[in-house]
C-alpha positions in Angstrom: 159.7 92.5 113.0 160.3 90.2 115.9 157.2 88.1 117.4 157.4 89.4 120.5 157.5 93.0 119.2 154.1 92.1 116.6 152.6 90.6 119.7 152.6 93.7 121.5 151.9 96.0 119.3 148.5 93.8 118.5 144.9 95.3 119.0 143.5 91.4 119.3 146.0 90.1 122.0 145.4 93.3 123.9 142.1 93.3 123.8 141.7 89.9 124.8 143.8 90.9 127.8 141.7 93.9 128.8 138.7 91.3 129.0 140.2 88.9 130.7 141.1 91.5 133.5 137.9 92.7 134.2 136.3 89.0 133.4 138.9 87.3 136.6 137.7 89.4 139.3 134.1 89.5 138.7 134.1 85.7 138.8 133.6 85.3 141.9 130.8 87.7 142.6 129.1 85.7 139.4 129.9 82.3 140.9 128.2 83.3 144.5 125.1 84.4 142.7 125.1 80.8 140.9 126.3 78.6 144.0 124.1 80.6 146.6 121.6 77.8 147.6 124.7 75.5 147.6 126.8 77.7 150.4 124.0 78.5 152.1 123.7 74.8 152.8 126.9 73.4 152.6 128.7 76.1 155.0 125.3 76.7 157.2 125.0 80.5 156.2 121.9 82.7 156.2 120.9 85.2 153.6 122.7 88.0 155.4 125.9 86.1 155.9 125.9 85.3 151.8 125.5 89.1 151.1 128.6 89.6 153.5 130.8 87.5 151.1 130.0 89.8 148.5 131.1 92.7 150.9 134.1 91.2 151.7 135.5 91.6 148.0 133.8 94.6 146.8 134.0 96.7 150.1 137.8 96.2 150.5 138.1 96.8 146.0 136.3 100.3 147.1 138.3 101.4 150.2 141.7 100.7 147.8 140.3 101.9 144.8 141.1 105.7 145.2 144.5 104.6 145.5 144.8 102.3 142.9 144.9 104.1 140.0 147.8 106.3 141.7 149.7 102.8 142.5 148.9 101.8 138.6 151.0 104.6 137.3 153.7 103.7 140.0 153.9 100.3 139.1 153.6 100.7 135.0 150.1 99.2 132.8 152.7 95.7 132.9 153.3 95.4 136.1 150.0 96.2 137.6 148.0 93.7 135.1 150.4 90.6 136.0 149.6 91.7 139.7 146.2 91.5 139.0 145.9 87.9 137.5 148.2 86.9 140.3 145.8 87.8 142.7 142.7 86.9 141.2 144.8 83.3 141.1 145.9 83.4 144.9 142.3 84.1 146.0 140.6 81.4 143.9 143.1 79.2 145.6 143.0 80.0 148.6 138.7 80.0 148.4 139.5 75.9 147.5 142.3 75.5 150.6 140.6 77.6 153.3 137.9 76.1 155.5 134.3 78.0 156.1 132.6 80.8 155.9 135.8 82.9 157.4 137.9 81.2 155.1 135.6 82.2 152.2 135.3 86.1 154.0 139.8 86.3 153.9 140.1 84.8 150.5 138.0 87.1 148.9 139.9 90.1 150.3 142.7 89.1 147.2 139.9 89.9 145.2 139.3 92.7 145.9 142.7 94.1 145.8 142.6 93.0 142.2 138.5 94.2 141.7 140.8 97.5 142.8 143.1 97.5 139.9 140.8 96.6 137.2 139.6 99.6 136.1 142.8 102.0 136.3 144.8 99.3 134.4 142.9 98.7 131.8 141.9 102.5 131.2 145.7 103.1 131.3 146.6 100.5 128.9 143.7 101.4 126.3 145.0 105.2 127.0 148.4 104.5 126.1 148.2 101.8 123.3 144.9 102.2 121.5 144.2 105.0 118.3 141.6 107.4 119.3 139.3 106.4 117.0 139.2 103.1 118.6 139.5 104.0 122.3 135.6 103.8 123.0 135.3 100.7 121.0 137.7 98.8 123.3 136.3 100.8 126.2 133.4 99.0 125.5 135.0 95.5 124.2 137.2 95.2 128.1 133.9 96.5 129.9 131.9 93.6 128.4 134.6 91.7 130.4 132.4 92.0 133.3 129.8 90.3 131.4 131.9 87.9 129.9 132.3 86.4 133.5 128.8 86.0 134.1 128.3 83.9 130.6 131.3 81.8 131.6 130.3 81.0 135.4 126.6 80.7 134.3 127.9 78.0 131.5 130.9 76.5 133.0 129.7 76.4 136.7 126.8 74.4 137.0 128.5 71.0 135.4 131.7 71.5 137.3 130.1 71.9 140.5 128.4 68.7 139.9 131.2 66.6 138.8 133.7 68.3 141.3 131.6 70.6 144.1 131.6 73.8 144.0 135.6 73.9 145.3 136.7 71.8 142.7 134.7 74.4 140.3 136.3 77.4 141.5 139.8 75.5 141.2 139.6 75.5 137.8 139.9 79.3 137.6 143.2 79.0 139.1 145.3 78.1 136.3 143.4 79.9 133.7 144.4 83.2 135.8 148.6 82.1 135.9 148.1 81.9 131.5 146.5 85.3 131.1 149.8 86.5 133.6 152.0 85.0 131.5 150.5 86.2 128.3 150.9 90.3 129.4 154.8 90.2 129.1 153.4 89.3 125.5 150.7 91.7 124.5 151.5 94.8 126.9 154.2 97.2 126.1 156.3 98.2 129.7 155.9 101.4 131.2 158.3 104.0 131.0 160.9 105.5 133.3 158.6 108.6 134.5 156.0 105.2 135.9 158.1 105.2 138.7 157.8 108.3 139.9 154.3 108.8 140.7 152.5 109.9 143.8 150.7 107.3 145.7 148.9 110.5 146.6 144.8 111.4 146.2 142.7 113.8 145.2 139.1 114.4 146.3 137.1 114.4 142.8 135.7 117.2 141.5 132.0 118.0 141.4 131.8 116.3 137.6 133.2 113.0 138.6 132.1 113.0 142.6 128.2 113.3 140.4 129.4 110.5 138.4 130.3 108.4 141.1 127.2 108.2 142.8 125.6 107.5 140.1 127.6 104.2 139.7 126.9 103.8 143.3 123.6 103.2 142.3 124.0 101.1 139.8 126.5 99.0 142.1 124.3 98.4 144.4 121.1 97.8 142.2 123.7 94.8 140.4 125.2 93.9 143.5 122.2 92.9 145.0 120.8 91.4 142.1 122.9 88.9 140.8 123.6 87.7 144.2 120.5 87.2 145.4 119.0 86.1 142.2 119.7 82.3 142.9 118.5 82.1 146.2 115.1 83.9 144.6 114.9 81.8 141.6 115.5 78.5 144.0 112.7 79.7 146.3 110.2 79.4 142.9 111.4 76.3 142.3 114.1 76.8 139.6 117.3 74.3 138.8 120.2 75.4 139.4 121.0 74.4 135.8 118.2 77.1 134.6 120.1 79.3 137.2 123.3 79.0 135.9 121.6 79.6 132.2 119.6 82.7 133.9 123.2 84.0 135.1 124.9 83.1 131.5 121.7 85.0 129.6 122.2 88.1 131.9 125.9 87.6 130.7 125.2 87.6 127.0 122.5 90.7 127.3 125.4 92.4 129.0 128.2 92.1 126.7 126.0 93.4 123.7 125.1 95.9 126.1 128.4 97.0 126.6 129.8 96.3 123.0 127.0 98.6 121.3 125.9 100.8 123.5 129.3 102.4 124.6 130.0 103.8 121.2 126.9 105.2 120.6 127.3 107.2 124.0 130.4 108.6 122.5 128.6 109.4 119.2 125.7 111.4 121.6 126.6 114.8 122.3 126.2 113.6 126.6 126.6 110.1 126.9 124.4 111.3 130.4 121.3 110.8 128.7 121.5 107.2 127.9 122.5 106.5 131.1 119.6 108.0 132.1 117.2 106.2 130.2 119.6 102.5 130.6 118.3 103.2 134.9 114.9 103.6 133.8 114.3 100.8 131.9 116.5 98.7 134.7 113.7 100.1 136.7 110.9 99.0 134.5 112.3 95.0 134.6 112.4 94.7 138.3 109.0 95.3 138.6 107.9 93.2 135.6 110.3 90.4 137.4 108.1 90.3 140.9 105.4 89.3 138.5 107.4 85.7 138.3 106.1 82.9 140.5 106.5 79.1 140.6 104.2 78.1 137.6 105.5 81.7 136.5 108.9 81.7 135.1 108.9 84.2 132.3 109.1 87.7 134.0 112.2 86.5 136.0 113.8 85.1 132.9 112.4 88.6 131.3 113.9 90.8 134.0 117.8 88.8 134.0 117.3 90.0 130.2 116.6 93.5 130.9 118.8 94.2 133.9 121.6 92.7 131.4 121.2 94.9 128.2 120.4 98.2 130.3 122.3 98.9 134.1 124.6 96.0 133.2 125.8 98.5 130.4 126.0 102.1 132.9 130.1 101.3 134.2 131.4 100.6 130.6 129.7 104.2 129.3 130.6 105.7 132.3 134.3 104.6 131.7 134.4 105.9 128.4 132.8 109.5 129.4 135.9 109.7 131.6 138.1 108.9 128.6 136.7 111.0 126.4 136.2 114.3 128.8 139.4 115.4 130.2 137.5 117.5 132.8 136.8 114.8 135.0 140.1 113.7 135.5 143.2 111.3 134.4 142.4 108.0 132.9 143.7 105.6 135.6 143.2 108.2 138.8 139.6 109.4 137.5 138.7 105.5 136.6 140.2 104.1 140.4 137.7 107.2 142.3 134.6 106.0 140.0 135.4 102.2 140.7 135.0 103.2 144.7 131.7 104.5 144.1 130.9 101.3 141.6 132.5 98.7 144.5 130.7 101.0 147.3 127.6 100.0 146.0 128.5 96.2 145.2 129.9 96.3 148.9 126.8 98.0 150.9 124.0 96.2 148.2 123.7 93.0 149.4 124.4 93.2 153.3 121.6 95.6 153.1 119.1 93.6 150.9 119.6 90.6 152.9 119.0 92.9 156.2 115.8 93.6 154.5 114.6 90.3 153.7 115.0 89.2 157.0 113.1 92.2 158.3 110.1 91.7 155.8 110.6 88.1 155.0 109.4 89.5 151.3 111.7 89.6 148.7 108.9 91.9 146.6 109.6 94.6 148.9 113.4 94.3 148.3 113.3 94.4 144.8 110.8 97.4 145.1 113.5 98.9 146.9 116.0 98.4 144.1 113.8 99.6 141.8 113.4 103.4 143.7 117.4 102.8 143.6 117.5 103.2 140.2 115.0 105.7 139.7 117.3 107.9 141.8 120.0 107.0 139.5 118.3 108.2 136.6 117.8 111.4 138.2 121.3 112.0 139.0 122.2 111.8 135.8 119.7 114.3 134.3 121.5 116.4 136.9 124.9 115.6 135.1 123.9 116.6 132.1 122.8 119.7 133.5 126.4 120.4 135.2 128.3 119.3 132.2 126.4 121.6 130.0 126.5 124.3 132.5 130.2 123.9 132.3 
């Protein structure tokens, strides 16, 4: 057996990959979160203006996202996963080259393309090379991906911006994206002939997945909203940025076990809708103990990063694997692109519309009050889930 052919046919490599595509995109989204105050100084931007950059990535990843898993197939699992590390690449660079805030705002669009293809190629590849037995497993494993970015930003961030700024930070993410490219030729196994043939064209969701899509719009724009504006919080009550970073890289940690454990005992529950039920409620319940935190007062805001990582942190990656283990809502890339626009459309409409509140109320306690009754909505849509799937 050839290297080449031991390489791909290898669970480890390809799971490192999965990770590493969902870890690249969600970077940046991470790294604004961390380098907040910074921006908001260095470039002269307001709170509003920060939760725009945010939009700028995740609204363009949801408009392309019903398209992307369609384009996916097209392309082949290969193809599509070197496109993505290219991008992520091409953004990161151009974040370093371009001046300002609109340089910032057009760099981030590259993101979002590949924020776009995350999902579908991943859920294709796992679909097409993983056992069923292990399927929720790695489901779980390339969804704590996600979280895996928020550990390495929250570490790795903090000391590069100091030696480097925060451009020479985000520089280093550059050539770390052109390796995991090169390494898919390796661990991925090309698509076949019939790849080629697929329909750019799609369908509206049905009523299963079009439930589970707002629910992730929920959660999108409960996270959204607070990772970004957790460092500009935190600085306010007199936190380092160092403690930041290690706030961002605990919320990281909480989220990979999260993801890790949590998914396959979803898929070991006769409705995985249930947990995710309970995950928004107890997102819900750490909010509130957070706007207890003041600046003698750090333990409810370290206590609510915790929280907010080991339950809502967790909702995409067992909504993922609900879609690969019920046919009903849909194909794995197709069904995965339609839930990421719901996902993204929360990540995109979160932030521009808590930083429209702050500067209404001037009170961040009201905002996170707000995400709070966010999630609590949540968590009744998906009692009404489990209602429809076991109507059905």
């Amino acid at each position: 057996m050839s290297t080449e052919t031991r390489y791909a046919d290898s669970l480890v490599g390809l799971s490192l990959l999965l990770v590493m595509a969902m870890a690249m995109p969600m970077m940046i989204f991470y790294a604004i979160g961390i380098l907040g105050p910074s921006l908001i100084f260095d470039l002269g931007m307001s709170r509003q203006e920060l939760g725009l950059l945010t939009t700028s990535t995740f609204g363009f990843a949801a408009v392309l996202s019903p398209w992307a898993g369609a384009l996916v197939q097209r392309l082949g699992t290969r193809s599509a996963m070197v496109g993505l590390f290219l991008l992520v690449g091409l953004s990161f660079a151009l974040m370093v080259a371009l001046p300002g805030f609109g340089g910032l705002v057009t760099a981030l669009l590259f993101c979002g393309v590949a924020q776009s293809l995350a999902n579908p190629v991943t859920n294709q590849a796992i679909a097409q090379q993983v056992p069923p037995a292990r399927k929720a497993g790695v489901v779980g494993l390339k969804q704590s991906g996600v979280q895996a970015a928020a550990l390495l930003a929250g570490v790795a961030l903090p000391p590069l911006v100091l030696m480097w700024g925060w451009r020479g930070a985000l520089a280093t993410w550059v050539p770390v994206a052109l390796v995991m490219a090169a390494l898919v030729a390796l661990w991925v196994r090309p698509g076949g002939p019939a790849a080629q043939r697929r329909s750019l064209r799609v369908d509206a969701p049905n009523a299963r997945l079009g439930m589970l899509m707002t629910i992730q719009l929920c959660a999108g724009l409960a996270l959204s909203s607070f990772m970004t504006f957790l460092g500009v919080y935190a600085d306010q009550l007199e936190v380092s940025q160092q403690t930041i970073g290690a706030m961002v890289g605990s919320f990281g940690v909480m989220g990979i076990l999260s993801r890790v454990l949590l998914t396959p005992m979803g898929d070991r529950l006769s409705d995985e809708s249930i947990l995710l039920g309970v995950l928004f409620m107890l997102a819900g319940v750490a909010l509130m103990i957070m706007r207890l935190a003041g600046p003698q007062l750090h333990w409810p805001l370290w206590l609510g990063v915790i929280g907010m990582g080991l339950t809502v942190a967790a909702s995409n990656a067992i909504a993922m694997s609900m879609l690969l283990r019920d046919e009903r809502f849909g194909g794995a890339a197709t069904s995965a692109g339609m839930l990421s626009a719901g996902f993204f459309g929360g990540f995109a409409f979160g932030p521009p519309a808590f930083g429209w509140l702050l500067v209404r109320t001037d009170d961040f306690m009201a905002a996170w009050l707000s995400l709070a009754a966010i999630l609590a909505v949540g968590a009744l849509l998906c009692f009404v889930l489990l209602h429809m799937r076991r109507r059905t």
